[in-house]
C-alpha positions as CSV (number, residue, x, y, z in Angstrom):
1,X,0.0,0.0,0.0
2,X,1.6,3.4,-0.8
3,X,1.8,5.8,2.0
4,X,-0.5,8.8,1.9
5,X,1.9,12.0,1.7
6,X,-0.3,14.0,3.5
7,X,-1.0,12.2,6.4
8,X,3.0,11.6,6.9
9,X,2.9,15.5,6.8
10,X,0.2,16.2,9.2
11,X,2.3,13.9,11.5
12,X,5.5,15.6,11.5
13,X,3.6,18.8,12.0
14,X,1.8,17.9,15.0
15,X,5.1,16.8,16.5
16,X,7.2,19.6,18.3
17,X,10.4,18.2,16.7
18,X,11.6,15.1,14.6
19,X,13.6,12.5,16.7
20,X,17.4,13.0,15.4
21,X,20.3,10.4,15.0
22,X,23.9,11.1,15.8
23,X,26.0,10.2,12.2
24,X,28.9,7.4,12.5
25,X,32.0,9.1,11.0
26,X,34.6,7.5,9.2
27,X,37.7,8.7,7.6
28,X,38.4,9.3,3.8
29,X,41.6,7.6,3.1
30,X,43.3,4.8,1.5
31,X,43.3,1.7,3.5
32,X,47.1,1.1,3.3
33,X,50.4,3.3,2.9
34,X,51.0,1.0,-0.3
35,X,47.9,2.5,-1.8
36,X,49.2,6.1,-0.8
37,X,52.3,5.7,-2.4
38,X,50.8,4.8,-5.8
39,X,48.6,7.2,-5.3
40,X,50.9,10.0,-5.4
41,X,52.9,8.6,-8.0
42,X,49.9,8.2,-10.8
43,X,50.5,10.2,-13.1
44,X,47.3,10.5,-14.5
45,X,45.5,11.8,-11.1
46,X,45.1,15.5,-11.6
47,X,47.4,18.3,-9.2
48,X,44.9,21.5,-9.4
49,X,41.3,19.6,-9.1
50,X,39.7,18.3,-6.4
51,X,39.2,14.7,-5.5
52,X,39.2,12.1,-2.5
53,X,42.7,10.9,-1.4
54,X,41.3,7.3,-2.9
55,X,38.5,5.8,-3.8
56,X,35.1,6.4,-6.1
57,X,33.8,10.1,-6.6
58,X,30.9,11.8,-7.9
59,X,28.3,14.4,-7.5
60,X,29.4,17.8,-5.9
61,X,26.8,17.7,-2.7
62,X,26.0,20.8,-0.6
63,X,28.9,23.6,-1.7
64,X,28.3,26.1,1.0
65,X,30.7,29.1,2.1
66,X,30.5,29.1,5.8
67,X,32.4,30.6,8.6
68,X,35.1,31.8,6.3
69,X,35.6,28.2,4.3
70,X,34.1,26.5,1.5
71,X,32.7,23.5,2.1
72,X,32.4,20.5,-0.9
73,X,30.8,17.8,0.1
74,X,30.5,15.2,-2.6
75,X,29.3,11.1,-3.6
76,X,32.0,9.2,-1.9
77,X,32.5,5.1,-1.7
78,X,34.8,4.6,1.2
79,X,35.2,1.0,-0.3
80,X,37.1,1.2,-3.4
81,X,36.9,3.0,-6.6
82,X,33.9,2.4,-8.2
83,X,30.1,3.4,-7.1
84,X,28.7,2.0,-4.6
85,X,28.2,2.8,-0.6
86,X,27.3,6.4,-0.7
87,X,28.8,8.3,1.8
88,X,29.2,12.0,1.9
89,X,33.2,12.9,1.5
90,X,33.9,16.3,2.8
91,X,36.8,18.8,2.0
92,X,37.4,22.4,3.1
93,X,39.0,25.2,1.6
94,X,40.0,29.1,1.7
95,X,39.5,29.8,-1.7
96,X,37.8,27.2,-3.5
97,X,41.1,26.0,-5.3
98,X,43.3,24.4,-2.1
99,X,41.6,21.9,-0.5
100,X,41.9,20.0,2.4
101,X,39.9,16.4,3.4
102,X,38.2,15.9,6.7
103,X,36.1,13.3,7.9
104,X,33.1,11.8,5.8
105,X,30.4,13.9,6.8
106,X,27.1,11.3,6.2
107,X,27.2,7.4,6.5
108,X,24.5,5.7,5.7
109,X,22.3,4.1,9.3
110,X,21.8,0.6,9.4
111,X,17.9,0.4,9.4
112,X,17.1,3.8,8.5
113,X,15.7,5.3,5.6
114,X,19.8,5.9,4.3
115,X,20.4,2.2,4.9
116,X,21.8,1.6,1.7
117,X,23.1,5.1,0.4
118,X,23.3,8.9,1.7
119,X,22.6,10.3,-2.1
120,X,22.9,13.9,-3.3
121,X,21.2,16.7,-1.7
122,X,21.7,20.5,-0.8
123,X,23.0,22.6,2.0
124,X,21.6,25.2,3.8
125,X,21.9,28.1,6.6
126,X,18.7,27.6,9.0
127,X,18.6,29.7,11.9
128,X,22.2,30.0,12.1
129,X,23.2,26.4,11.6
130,X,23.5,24.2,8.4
131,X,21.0,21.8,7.4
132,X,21.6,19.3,4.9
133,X,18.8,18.2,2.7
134,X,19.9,15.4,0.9
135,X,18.2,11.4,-0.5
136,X,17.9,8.5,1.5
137,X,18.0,5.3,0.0
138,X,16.6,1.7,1.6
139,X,15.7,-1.6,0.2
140,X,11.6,-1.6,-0.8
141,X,9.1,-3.8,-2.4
142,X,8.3,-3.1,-5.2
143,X,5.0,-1.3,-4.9
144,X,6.7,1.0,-2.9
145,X,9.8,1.3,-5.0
146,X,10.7,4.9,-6.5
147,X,13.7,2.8,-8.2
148,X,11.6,-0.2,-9.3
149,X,14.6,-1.9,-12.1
150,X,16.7,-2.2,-9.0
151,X,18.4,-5.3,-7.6
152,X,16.5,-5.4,-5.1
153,X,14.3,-2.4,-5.9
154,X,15.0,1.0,-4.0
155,X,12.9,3.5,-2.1
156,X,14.2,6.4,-2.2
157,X,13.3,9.3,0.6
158,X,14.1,13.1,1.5
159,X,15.9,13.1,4.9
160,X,17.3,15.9,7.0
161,X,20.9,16.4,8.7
162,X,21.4,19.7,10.8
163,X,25.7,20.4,12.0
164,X,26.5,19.9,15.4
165,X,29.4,22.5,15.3
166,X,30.9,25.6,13.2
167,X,33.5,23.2,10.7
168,X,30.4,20.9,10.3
169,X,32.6,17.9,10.9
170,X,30.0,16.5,12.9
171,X,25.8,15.9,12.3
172,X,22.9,14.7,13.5
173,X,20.3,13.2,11.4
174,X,16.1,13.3,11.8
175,X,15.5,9.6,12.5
176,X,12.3,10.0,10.0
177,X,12.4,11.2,6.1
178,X,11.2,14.9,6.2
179,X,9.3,13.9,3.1
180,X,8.7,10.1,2.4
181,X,7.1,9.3,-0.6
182,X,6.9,11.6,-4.4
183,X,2.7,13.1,-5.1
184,X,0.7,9.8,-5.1
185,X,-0.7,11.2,-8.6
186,X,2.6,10.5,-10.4
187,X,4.0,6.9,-11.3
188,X,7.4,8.0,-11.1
189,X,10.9,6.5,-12.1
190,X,12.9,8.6,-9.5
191,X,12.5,10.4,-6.7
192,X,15.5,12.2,-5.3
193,X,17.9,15.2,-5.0
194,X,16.4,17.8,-3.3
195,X,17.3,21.5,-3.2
196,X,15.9,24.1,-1.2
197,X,15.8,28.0,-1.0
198,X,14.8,30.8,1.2
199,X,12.5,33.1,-0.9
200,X,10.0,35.7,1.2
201,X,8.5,33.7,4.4
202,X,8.7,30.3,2.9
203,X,11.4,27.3,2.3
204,X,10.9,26.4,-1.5
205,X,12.6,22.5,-2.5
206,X,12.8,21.0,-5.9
207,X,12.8,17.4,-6.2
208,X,14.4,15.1,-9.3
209,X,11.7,13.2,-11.1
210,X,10.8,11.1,-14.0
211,X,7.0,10.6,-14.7
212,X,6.6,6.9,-16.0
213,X,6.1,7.3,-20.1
214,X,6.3,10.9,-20.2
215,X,10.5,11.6,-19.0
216,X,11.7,14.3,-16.8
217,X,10.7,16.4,-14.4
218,X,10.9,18.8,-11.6
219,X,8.6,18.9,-8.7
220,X,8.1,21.6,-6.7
221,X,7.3,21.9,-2.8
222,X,7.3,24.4,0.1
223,X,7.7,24.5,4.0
224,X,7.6,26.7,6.5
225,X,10.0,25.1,8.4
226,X,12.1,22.5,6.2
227,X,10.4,19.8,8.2
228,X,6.9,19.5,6.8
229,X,6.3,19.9,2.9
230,X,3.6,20.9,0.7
231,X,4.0,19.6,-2.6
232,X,2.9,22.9,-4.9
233,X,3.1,21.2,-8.8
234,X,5.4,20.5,-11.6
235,X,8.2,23.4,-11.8
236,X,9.3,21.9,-15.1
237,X,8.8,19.0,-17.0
238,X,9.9,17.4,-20.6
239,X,8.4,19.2,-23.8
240,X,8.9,17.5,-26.7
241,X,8.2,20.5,-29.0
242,X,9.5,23.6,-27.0
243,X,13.0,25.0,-24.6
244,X,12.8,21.4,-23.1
245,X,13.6,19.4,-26.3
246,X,17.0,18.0,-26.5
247,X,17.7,15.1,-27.1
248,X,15.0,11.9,-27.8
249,X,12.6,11.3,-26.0
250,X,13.0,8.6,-23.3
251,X,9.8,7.5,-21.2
252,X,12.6,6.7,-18.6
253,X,14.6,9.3,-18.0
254,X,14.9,11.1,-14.3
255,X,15.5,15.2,-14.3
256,X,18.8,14.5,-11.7
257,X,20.3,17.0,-9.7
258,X,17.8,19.7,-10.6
259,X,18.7,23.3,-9.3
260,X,16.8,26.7,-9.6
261,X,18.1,30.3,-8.8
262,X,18.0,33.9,-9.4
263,X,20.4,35.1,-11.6
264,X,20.5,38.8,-12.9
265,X,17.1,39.9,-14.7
266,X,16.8,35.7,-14.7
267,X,15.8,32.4,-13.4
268,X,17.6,29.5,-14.0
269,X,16.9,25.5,-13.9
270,X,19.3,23.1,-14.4
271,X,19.6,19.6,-14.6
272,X,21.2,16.7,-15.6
273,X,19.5,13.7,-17.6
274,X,21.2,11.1,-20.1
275,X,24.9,11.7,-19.1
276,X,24.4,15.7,-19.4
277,X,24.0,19.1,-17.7
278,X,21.0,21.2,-19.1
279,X,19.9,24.9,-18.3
280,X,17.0,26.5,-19.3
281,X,16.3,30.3,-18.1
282,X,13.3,32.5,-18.2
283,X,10.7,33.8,-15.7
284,X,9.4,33.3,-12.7
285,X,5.5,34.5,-11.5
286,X,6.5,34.6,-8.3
287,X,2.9,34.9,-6.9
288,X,1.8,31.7,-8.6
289,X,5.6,29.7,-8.3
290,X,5.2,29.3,-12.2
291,X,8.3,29.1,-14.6
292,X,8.2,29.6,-18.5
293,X,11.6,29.0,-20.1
294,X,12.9,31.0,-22.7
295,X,16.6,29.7,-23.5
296,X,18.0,26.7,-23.2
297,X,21.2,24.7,-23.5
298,X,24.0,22.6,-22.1
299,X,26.1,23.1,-19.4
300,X,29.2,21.2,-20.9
301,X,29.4,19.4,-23.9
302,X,31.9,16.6,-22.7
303,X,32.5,14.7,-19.7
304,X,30.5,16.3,-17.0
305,X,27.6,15.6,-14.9
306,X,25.3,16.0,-12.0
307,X,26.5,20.3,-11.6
308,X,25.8,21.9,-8.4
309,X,25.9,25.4,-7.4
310,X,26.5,28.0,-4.7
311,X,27.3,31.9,-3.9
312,X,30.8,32.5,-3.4
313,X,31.6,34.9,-0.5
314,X,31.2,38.0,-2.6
315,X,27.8,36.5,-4.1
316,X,28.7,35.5,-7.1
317,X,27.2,32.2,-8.7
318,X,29.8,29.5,-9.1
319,X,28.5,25.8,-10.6
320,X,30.9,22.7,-10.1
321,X,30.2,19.5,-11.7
322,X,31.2,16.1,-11.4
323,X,33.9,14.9,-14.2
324,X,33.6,11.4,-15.3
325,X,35.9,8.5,-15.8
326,X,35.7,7.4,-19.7
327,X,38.1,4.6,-19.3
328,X,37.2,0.9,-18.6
329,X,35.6,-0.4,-15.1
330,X,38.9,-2.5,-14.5
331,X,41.3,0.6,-14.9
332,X,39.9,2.6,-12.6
333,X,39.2,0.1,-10.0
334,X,43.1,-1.0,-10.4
335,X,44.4,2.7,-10.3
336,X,42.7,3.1,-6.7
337,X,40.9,6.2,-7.9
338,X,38.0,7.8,-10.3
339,X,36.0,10.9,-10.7
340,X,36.8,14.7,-9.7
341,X,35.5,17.9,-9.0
342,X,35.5,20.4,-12.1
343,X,37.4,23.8,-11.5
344,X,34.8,26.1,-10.3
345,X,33.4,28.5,-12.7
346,X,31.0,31.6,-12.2
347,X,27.7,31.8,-13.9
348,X,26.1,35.1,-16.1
349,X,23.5,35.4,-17.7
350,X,23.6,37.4,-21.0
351,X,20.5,40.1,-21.9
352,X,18.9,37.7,-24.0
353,X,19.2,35.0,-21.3
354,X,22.0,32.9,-22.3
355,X,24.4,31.5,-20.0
356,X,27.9,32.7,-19.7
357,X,31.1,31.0,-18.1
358,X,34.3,32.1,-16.6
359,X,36.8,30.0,-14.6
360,X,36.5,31.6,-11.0
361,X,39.4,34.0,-11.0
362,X,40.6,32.5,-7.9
363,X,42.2,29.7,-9.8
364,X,44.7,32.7,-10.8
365,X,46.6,32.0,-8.0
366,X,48.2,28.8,-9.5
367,X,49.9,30.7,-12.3
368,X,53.5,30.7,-12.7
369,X,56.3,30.6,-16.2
370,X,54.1,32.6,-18.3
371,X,55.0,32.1,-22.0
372,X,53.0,35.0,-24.4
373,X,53.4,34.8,-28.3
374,X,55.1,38.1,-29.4
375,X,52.7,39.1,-32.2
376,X,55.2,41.6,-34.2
377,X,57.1,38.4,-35.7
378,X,56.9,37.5,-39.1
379,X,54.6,34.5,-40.1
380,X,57.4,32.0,-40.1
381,X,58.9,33.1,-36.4
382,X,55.4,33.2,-34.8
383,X,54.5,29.6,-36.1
384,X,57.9,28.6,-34.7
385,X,57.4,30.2,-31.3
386,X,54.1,28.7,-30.5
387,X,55.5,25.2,-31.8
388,X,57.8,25.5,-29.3
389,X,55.6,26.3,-26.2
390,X,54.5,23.1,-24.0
391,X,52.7,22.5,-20.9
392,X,55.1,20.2,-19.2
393,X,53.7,17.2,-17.2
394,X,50.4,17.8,-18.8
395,X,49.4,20.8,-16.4
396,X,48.9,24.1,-17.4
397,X,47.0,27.1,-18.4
398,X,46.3,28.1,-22.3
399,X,44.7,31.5,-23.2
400,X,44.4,32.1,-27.0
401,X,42.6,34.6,-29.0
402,X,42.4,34.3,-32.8
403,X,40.0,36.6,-35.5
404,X,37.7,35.1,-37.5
405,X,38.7,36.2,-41.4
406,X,38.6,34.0,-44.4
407,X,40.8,31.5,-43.5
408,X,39.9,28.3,-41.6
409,X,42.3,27.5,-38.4
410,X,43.1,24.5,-36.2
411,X,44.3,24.1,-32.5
412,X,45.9,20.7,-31.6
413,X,47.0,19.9,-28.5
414,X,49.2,16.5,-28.3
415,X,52.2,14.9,-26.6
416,X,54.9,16.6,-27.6
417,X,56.4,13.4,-29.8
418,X,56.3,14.4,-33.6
419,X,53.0,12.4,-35.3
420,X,51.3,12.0,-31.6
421,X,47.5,11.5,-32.1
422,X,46.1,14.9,-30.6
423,X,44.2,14.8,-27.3
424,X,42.2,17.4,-28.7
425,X,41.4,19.4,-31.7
426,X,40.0,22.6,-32.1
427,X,39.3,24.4,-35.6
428,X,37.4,26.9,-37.5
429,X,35.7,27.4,-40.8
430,X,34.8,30.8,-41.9
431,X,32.0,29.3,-44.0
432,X,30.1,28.9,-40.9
433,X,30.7,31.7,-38.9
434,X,29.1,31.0,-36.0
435,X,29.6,27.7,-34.8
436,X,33.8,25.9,-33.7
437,X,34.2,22.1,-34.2
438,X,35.6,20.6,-31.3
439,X,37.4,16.7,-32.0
440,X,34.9,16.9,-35.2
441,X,31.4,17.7,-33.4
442,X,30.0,21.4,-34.2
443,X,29.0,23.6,-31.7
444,X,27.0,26.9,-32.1
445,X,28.7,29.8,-30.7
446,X,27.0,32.9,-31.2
447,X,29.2,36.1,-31.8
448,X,28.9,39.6,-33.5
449,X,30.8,39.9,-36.7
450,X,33.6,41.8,-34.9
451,X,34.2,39.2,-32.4
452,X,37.5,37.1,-32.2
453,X,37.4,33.5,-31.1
454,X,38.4,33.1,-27.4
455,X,39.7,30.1,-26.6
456,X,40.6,29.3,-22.4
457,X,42.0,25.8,-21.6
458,X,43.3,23.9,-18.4
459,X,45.0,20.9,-19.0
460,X,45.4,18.7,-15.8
461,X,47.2,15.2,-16.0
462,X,43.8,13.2,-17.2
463,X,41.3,16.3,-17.9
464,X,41.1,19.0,-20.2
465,X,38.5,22.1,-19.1
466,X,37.8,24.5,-22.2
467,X,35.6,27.5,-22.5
468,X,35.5,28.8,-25.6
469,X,33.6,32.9,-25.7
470,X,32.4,31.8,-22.1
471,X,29.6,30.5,-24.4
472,X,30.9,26.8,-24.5
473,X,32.0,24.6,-22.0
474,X,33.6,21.2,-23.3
475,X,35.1,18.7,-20.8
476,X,37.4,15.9,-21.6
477,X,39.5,13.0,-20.3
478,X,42.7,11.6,-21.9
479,X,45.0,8.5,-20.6
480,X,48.4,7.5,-21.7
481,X,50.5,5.1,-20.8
482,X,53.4,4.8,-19.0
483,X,54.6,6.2,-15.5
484,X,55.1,9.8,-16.4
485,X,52.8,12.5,-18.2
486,X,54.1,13.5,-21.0
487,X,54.8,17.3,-22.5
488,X,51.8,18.8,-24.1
489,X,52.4,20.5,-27.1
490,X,50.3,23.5,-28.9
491,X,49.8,23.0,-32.6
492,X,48.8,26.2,-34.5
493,X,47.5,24.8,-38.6
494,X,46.5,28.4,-40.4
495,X,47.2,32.2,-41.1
496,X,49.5,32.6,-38.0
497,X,48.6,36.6,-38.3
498,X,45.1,35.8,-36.9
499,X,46.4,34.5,-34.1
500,X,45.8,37.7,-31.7
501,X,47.0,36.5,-28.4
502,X,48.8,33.5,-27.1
503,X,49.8,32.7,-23.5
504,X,50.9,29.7,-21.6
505,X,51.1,29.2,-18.0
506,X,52.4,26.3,-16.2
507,X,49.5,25.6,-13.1
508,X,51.3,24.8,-9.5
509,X,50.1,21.6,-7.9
510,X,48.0,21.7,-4.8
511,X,49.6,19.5,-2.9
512,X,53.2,17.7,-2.8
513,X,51.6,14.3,-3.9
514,X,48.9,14.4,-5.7
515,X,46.3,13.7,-2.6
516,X,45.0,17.1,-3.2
517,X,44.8,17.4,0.7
């Protein structure tokens, strides 16, 4: 028999406060100082990005600035490197670019409604202490089931964490779900993720969902008191026709990770669905809690998933995301190690409604050996100059501005051995003007016709970052062989007097070993 939401409400609302759980802690570490050593001495696990010492993981969960630190918690199996177990990992940092690990932050209780996974949720500041909103997951029958293909099936429940002291190393958990079952109107595929705001008197949440047959959505729900939750209506859901269409339709899918803020004259959803990260914007009646989108598009074209998003400590929007493995199961369980945490990068929104990107400046910090192409040369000394510039050890910083004329251009960037295959390849064809074709895919990138091509990439041991106008974001992993990263060399194929700007940076590690703590 499904449970009647309302009555579960009416409950916890005539109760004068939910019964809480201390959390079991556990450390986020590798099991063995073998493990630590190889570890630090993979070449292939990034120096400037953040991710566990060992182990599995994935979503960002809960970025918060608090007390004068941020706070990134995130997916994390303390039980190998691959997914499974889902604790909370926690790290803390100044500045959002050196980070240090503390304690896992959420364990799943035996016999609660987290029994078998804490999963992604949200973190907020509720009279002066931070809550955690975040999935529940526990064993169900199948009538009951919000994850119904599982092995066994899976219910899956919002629950409620609130900090126990100012470096939120330490929590205790409402014994109950604060919200225990998705609208008994919906047959739903998932049920999870929730994220919550603070707009006027009331706590607003939205909740990932997919409607069985008809794909994605977003439910939306208020509170008073993040306890007890009145579920308003669909926020957003799947059009086939309209800002919502992507990709095919699939009578399966689950909106994940959905998200929904303010920004500028704006509001913006995002979520992530078939191994992307979507945004739509448009506005908000805030009387009614009704959203009509007018843009749309994709967070990152490339290897990035389930984004999250916070205000920095000057207010600024900054969205991480979760960057995949692409190589096999068996590798990434062998190297000890998979996933990491995307640079942070701050969000716009352009007059029309477009997103914008930037790599939070923060990461500025890193900068050192700054190589910049002296434009004066002749054609035959510049091509030679930017031949010669590398980012050793695979780590670095590329800026690179080139005008659009009437001659096509390529960017390569490769091992630095002559005939390497390039890790990635960026060109141009003036006779379409408006879009860049990155390793052979075309991307629309809207410019005026006086507009250069601006190219920003960060290359870091497996993982390439590149924004290209701030309009595109394209993510991508690359594994070599051996026990050392190799040079990476810039390849320049055109009219080298287009090329506007060039510079290289190398990027200093942030930490001696590659722990990233």
């Amino acid at each position: 028999m499904k449970i009647d939401r309302r009555c579960f409400v009416s409950a916890l609302l005539g109760s004068a406060a939910l019964p809480m759980l201390r959390v079991k802690l556990y450390a986020a570490s590798p099991s063995n100082a073998a493990s630590v050593a190889a570890l630090a001495a993979d070449p292939r696990r990034p120096q400037f990005h953040l991710l566990p010492p060992a182990n599995w993981m994935n979503d960002p969960n809960g970025p918060i600035y608090w007390n004068g630190q941020y706070h990134m918690f995130y997916q994390y199996n303390p039980g190998g490197a691959y997914w499974g177990d889902m604790h909370w990992g926690h790290a803390i940092s100044p500045d959002m670019v050196r980070w240090r690990h503390l304690s896992v932050a959420l364990a799943p209780t035996p016999g609660g409604p987290d029994a078998e996974g804490c999963f992604t949720g949200t973190a907020v500041v509720q009279d002066g202490r931070v809550t955690i909103l975040y999935t529940g997951v526990r064993e169900s029958t199948l009538d009951q089931a919000t994850i119904k293909d599982g092995h066994p099936p899976l219910r899956e429940t919002q629950c409620l964490a609130v900090a126990d002291n100012p470096d939120l190393t330490s929590w205790t958990k409402a014994a109950a779900p604060v919200l225990a079952a998705p609208p008994p109107e919906f047959q739903v595929n998932g049920f999870r993720d929730p994220s919550p705001w603070k707009q006027g008197d009331w706590w607003y949440m939205v909740t990932a969902c997919g409607i069985a047959d008809q794909g994605g959505a977003v439910l939306l729900y208020r509170s008073k008191d993040l306890r007890a939750w009145e579920f308003l209506h669909i926020l957003a859901r799947r059009d086939r026709e309209g800002p919502a269409r992507f990709d095919s339709f699939d009578p399966w899918e689950v909106w994940e990770c959905p998200e929904f803020f303010p920004l500028g004259d704006w509001h913006v959803l995002i979520y992530s669905t078939g191994g992307k990260t979507y945004w739509q914007s448009g506005k908000l009646d805030e009387k009614k809690m009704t959203f009509v989108p007018e843009q749309s598009g994709l967070i990152d074209y490339g290897t990035y998933y389930a984004a999250k998003t916070q205000l920095d400590k000057a207010g600024n929007r900054v969205i991480w995301g979760w960057i995949t493995e692409t190589r096999p199961l068996d590798e990434y369980k062998a190297a000890g190690w998979a996933g990491l945490m995307s640079l942070p990068r701050v969000l716009s929104a352009a007059a029309d409604g477009t997103l914008r990107f930037t790599v939070a400046p923060e990461v500025e910090q890193l900068r050192q050996k700054r190589r910049s192409l002296s434009v004066s040369l002749d054609k035959g000394e510049m091509q030679q100059q930017i031949d010669s510039m590398r980012l050793e050890g695979c780590s670095g910083e590329i800026q690179c501005t080139v005008r659009r004329s009437t001659e096509p251009f390529a960017l390569n960037l490769s091992d630095s051995e002559s005939g390497a295959t390039p890790w990635l390849i960026l060109e141009y064809d003036p006779l379409h003007r408006n879009q860049v074709v990155i390793d052979g895919r075309p991307v629309p990138v809207l410019l005026s016709e006086s507009e250069d091509l601006e190219f920003h990439l960060y290359a870091d041991a497996s993982v390439i970052e590149l924004l290209v106008n701030g309009q595109i974001a394209f993510t991508k992993r690359f594994y070599y062989k051996g026990n050392s990263a190799p040079n990476l060399r810039l390849k320049f194929s055109g009219k080298s007097a287009n090329v506007v700007s060039l510079s290289v940076w190398q990027l200093s590690p942030i930490s001696a070993d590659r722990l990233t703590t």
